[in-house]
VEXZAMI-185578 format. One record per atom (N, C-alpha, C): x, y, z. Coordinates in nm, 2 decimals, padded with zeros to 4 digits. Layout:
BEGIN
X	Y	Z
...
END
This chain:
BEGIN
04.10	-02.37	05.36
03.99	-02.45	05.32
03.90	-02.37	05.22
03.88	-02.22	05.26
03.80	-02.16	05.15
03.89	-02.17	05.01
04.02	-02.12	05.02
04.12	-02.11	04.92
04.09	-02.22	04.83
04.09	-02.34	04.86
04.11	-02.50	04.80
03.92	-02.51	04.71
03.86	-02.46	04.81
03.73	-02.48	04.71
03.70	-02.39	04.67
03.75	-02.25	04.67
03.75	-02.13	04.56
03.87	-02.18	04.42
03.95	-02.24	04.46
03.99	-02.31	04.35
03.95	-02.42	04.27
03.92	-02.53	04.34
03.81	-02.66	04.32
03.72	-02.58	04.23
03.64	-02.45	04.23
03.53	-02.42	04.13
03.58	-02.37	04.05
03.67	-02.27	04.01
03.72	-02.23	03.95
03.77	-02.30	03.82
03.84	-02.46	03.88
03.89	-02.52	03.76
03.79	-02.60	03.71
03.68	-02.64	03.80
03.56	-02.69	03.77
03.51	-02.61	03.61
03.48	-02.48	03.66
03.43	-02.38	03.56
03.52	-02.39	03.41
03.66	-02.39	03.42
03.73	-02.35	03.35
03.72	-02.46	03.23
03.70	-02.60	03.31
03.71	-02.72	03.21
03.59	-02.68	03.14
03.48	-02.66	03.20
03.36	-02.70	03.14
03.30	-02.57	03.06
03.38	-02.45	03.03
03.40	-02.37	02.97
03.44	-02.44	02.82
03.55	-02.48	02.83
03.62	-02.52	02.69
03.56	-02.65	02.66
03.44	-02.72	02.74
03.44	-02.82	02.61
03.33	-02.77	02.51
03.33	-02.82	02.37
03.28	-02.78	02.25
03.11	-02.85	02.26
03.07	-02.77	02.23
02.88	-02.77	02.22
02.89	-02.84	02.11
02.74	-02.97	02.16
02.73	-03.02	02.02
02.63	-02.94	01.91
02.65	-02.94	01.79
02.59	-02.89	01.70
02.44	-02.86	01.74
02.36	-02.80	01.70
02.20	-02.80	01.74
02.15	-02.91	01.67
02.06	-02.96	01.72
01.97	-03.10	01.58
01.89	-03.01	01.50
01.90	-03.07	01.37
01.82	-03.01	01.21
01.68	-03.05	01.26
01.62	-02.93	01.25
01.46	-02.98	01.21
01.45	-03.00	01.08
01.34	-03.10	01.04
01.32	-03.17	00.89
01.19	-03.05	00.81
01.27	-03.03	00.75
01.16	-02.92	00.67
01.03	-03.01	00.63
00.88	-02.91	00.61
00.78	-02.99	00.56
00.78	-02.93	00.42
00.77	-02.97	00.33
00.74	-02.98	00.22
00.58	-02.95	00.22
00.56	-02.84	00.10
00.45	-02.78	00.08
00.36	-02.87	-00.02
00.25	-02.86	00.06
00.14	-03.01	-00.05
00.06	-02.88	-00.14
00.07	-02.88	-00.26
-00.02	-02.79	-00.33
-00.10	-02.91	-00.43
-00.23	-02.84	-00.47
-00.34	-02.89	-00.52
-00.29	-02.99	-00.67
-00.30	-03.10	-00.72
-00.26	-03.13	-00.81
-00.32	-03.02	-00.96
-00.23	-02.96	-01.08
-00.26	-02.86	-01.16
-00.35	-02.96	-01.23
-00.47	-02.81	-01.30
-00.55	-02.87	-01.38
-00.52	-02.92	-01.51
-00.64	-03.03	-01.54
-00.55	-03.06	-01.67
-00.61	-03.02	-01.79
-00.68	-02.92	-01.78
-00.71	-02.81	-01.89
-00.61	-02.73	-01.95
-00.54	-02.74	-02.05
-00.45	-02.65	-02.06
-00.50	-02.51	-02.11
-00.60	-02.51	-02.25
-00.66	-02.37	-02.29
-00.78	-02.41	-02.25
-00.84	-02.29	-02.29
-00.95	-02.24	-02.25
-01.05	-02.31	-02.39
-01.14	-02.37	-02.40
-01.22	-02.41	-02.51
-01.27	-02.24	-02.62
-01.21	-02.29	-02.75
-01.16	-02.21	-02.90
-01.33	-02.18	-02.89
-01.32	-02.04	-02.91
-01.44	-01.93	-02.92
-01.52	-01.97	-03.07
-01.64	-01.97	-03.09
-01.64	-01.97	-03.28
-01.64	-01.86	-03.32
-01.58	-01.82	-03.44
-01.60	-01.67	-03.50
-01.76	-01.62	-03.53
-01.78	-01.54	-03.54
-01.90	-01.43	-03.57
-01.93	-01.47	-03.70
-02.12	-01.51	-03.72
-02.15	-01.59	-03.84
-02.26	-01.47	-03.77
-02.28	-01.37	-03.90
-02.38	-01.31	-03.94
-02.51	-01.35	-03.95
-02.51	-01.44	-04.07
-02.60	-01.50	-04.08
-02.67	-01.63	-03.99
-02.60	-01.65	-03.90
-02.64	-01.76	-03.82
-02.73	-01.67	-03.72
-02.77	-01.77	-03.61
-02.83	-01.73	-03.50
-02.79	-01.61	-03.42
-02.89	-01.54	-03.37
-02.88	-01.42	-03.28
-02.80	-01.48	-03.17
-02.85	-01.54	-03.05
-02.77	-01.57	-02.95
-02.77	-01.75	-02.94
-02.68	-01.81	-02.93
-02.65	-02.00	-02.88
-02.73	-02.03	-02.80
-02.81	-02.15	-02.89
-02.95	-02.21	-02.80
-02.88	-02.22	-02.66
-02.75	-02.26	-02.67
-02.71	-02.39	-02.58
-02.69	-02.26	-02.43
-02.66	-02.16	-02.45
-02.62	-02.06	-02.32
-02.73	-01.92	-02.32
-02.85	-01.98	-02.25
-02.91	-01.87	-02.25
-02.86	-01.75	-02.12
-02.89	-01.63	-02.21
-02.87	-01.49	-02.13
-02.95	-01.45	-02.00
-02.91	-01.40	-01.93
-03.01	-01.30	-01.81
-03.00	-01.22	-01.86
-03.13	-01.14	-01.85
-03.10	-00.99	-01.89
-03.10	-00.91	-01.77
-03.07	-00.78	-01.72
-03.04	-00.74	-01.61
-03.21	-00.63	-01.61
-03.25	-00.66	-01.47
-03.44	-00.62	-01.49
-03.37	-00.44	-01.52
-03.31	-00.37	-01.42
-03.25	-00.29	-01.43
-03.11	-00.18	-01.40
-03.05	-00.14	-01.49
-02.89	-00.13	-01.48
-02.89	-00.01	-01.42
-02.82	00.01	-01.33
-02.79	00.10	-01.22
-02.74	00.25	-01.32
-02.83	00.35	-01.22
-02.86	00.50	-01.27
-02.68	00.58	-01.23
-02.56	00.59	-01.34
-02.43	00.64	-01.31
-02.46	00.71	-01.24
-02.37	00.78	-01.12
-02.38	00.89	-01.03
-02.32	00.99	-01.11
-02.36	01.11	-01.09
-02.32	01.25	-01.17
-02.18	01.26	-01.10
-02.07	01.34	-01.18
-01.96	01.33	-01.20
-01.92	01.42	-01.07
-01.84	01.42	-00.98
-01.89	01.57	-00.87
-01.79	01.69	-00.98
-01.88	01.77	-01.01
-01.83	01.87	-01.05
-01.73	01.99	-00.96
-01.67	01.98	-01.07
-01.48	02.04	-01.05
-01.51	02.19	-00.99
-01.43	02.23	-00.90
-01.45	02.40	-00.84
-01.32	02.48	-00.94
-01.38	02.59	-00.96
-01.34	02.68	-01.05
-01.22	02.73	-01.01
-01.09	02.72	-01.07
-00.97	02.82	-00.98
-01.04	02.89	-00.86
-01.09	02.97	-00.95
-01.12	03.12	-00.86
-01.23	03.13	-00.75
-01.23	03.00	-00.74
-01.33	02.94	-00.60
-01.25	02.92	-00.47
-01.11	02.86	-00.48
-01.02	02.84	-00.38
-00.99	02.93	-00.32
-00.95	02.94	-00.21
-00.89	03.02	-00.13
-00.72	03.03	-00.16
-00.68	03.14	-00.09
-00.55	03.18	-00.08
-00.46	03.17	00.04
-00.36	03.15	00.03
-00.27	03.09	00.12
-00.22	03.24	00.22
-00.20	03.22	00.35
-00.15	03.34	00.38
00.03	03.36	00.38
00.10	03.45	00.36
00.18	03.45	00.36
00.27	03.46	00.48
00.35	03.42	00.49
00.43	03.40	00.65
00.55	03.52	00.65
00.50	03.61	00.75
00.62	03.70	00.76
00.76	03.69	00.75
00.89	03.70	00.67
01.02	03.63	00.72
01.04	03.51	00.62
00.94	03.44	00.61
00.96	03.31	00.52
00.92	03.35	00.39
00.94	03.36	00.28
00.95	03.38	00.13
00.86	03.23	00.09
00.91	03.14	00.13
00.86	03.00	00.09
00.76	02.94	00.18
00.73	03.03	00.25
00.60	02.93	00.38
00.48	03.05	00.33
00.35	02.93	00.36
00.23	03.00	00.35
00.20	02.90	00.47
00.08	03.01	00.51
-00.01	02.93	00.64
-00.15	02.90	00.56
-00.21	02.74	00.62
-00.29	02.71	00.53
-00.40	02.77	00.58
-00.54	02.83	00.46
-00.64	02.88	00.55
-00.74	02.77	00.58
-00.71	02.65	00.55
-00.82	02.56	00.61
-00.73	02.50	00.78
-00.59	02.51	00.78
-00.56	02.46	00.91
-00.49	02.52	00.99
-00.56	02.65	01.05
-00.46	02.78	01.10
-00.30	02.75	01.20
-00.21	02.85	01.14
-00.15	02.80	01.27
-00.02	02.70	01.19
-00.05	02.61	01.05
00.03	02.53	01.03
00.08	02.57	00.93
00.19	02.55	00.87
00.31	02.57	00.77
00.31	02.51	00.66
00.29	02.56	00.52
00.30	02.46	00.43
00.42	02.54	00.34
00.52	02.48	00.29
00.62	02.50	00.20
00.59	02.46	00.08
00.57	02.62	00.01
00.53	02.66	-00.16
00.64	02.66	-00.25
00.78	02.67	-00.17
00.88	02.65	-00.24
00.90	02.65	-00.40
00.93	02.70	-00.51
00.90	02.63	-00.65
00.80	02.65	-00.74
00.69	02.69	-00.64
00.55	02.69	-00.68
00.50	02.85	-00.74
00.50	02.87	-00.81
00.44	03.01	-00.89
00.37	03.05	-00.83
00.32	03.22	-00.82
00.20	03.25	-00.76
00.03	03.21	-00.87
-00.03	03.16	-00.76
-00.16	03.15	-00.84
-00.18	03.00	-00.85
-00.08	02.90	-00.85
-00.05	02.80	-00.85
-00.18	02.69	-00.73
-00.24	02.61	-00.73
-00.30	02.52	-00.69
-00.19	02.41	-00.65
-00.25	02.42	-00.46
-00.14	02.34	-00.39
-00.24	02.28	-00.33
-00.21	02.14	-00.25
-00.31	02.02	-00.16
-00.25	02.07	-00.03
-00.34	02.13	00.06
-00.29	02.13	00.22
-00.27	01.99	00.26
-00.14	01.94	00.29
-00.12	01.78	00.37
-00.21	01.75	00.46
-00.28	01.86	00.57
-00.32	01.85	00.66
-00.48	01.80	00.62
-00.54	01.88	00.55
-00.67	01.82	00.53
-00.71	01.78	00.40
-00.61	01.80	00.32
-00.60	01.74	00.14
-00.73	01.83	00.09
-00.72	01.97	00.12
-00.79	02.06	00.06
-00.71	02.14	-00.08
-00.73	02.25	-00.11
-00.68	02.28	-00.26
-00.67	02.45	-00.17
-00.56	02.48	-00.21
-00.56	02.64	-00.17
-00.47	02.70	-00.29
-00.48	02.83	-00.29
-00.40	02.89	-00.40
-00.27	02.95	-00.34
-00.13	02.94	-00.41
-00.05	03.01	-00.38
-00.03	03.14	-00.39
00.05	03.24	-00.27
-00.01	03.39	-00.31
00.06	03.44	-00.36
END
């Protein structure tokens, strides 16, 4: 009895293994609605520069600005010989320890002595030794 309905499933399974899946159904794409384009194609023709005509066009008067913002000073640049120097790493020819971030490794590799390098760590300026 178990034998007959361990078989009974079995072929159950087997048939309904092989039959073929129907295709998935298409979803219908939406089509993108964009703004209808303008129908300006250029821009309205500038007049050329008449010397002798009017200072500025009745038709578009100006603002004038009450007052125009004071530029901030430039931050002035530190001198080479203001940076600090890198320490050298005993054993390593190409590692310096940075003096702004003790403890961490920067590879000078390439770099000449005296050379201005950016510590990754805190994007400071140190000199190569």
């Amino acid at each position: 009895m178990k034998f007959s309905l361990l078989l009974t499933l079995l072929v159950a399974f087997f048939f309904s293994s092989c039959s073929e899946e129907p295709p998935p159904q298409r979803t219908p794409h939406r089509v993108a609605n964009y703004p209808p384009p303008q129908t300006e194609e250029y821009p309205p023709q500038q007049q050329p520069f008449n010397p002798n005509g009017p200072v500025r066009p009745q038709g578009t008067p100006r603002e004038e600005a009450a007052a125009s913002p004071v530029p901030t000073a430039a931050p002035t640049k530190v001198a080479k010989g203001d940076y600090p120097y890198g320490i050298p790493v005993p054993g390593k020819p190409h590692l310096v320890e940075s003096p702004f971030s003790p403890g961490k490794y920067v590879d000078v590799e390439g770099f000449p002595p005296g050379t201005e390098v950016k510590d990754p760590y805190t994007d400071k300026i140190f000199l190569v030794p």
